[in-house]
C-alpha positions as CSV (number, residue, x, y, z in Angstrom):
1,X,0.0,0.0,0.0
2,X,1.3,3.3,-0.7
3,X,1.6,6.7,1.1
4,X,0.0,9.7,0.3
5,X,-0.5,12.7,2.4
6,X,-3.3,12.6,4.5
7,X,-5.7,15.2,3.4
8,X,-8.0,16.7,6.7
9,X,-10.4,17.5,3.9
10,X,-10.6,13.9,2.9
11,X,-13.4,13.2,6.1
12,X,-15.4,15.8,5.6
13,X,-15.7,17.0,1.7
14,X,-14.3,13.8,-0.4
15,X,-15.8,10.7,-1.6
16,X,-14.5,7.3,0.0
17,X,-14.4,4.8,-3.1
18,X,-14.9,0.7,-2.5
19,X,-12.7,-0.8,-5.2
20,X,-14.6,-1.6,-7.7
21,X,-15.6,2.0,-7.7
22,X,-12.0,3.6,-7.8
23,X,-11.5,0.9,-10.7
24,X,-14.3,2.4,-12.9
25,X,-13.0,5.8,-11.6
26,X,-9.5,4.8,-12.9
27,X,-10.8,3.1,-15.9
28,X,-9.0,-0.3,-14.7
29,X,-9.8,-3.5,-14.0
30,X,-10.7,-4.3,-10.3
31,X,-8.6,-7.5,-10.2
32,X,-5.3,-4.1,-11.7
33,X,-6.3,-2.7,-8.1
34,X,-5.6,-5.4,-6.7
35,X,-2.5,-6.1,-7.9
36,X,-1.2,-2.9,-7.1
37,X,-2.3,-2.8,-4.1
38,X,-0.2,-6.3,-3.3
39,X,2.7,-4.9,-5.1
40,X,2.7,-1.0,-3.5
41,X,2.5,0.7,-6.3
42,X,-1.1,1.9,-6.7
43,X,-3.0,4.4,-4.7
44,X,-3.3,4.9,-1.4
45,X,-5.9,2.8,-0.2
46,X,-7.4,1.6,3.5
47,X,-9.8,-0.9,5.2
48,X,-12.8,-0.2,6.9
49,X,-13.3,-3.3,8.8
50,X,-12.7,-5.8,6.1
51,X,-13.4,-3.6,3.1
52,X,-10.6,-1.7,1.2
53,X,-11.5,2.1,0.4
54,X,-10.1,4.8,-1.2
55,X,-9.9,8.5,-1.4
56,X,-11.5,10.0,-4.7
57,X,-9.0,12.9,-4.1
58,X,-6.1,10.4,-3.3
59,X,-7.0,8.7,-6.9
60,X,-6.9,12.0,-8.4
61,X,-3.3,12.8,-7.2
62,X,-2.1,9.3,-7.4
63,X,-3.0,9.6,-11.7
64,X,-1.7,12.7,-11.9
65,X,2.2,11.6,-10.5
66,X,1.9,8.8,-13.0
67,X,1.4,11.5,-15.8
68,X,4.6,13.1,-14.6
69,X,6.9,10.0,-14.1
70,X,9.4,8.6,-16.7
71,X,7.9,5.7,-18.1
72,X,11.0,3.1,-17.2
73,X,9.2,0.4,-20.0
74,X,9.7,3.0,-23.0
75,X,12.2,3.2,-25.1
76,X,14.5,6.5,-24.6
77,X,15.2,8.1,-27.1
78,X,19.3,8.0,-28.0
79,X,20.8,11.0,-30.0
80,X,23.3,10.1,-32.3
């Protein structure tokens, strides 16, 4: 599971997500959000009792670093 800042806002003025809805939100498949969740690398995400939840803002911010990280699967270019 990975970090993001907590947000005071988040309890009062955000929408908490069940999987399946921060998949649709993401445009993923539920079983992708899983996986990242094992692996670390997706959004921040909790449990209420035994249900995992996110943050609609927490989503938001979490897409918006992957816009702005290198891609380490693409090719780079090389100048010659």
């Amino acid at each position: 599971m990975t970090t993001a800042p907590y947000h005071k806002d988040n309890d009062d003025n955000d929408d908490m997500l069940s999987i399946e809805e921060a998949a649709a939100f993401l445009r993923v498949p539920v079983a992708t959000m899983r996986y990242w969740r094992y692996c670390g690398t997706g959004p921040f995400s909790f449990k209420v009792q035994r249900h995992v939840r996110y943050w609609r803002t927490d989503l938001v911010l979490w897409r918006a670093e992957q816009g702005r990280r290198p891609d380490a699967a693409s090719p780079q270019r090389m100048s010659l």
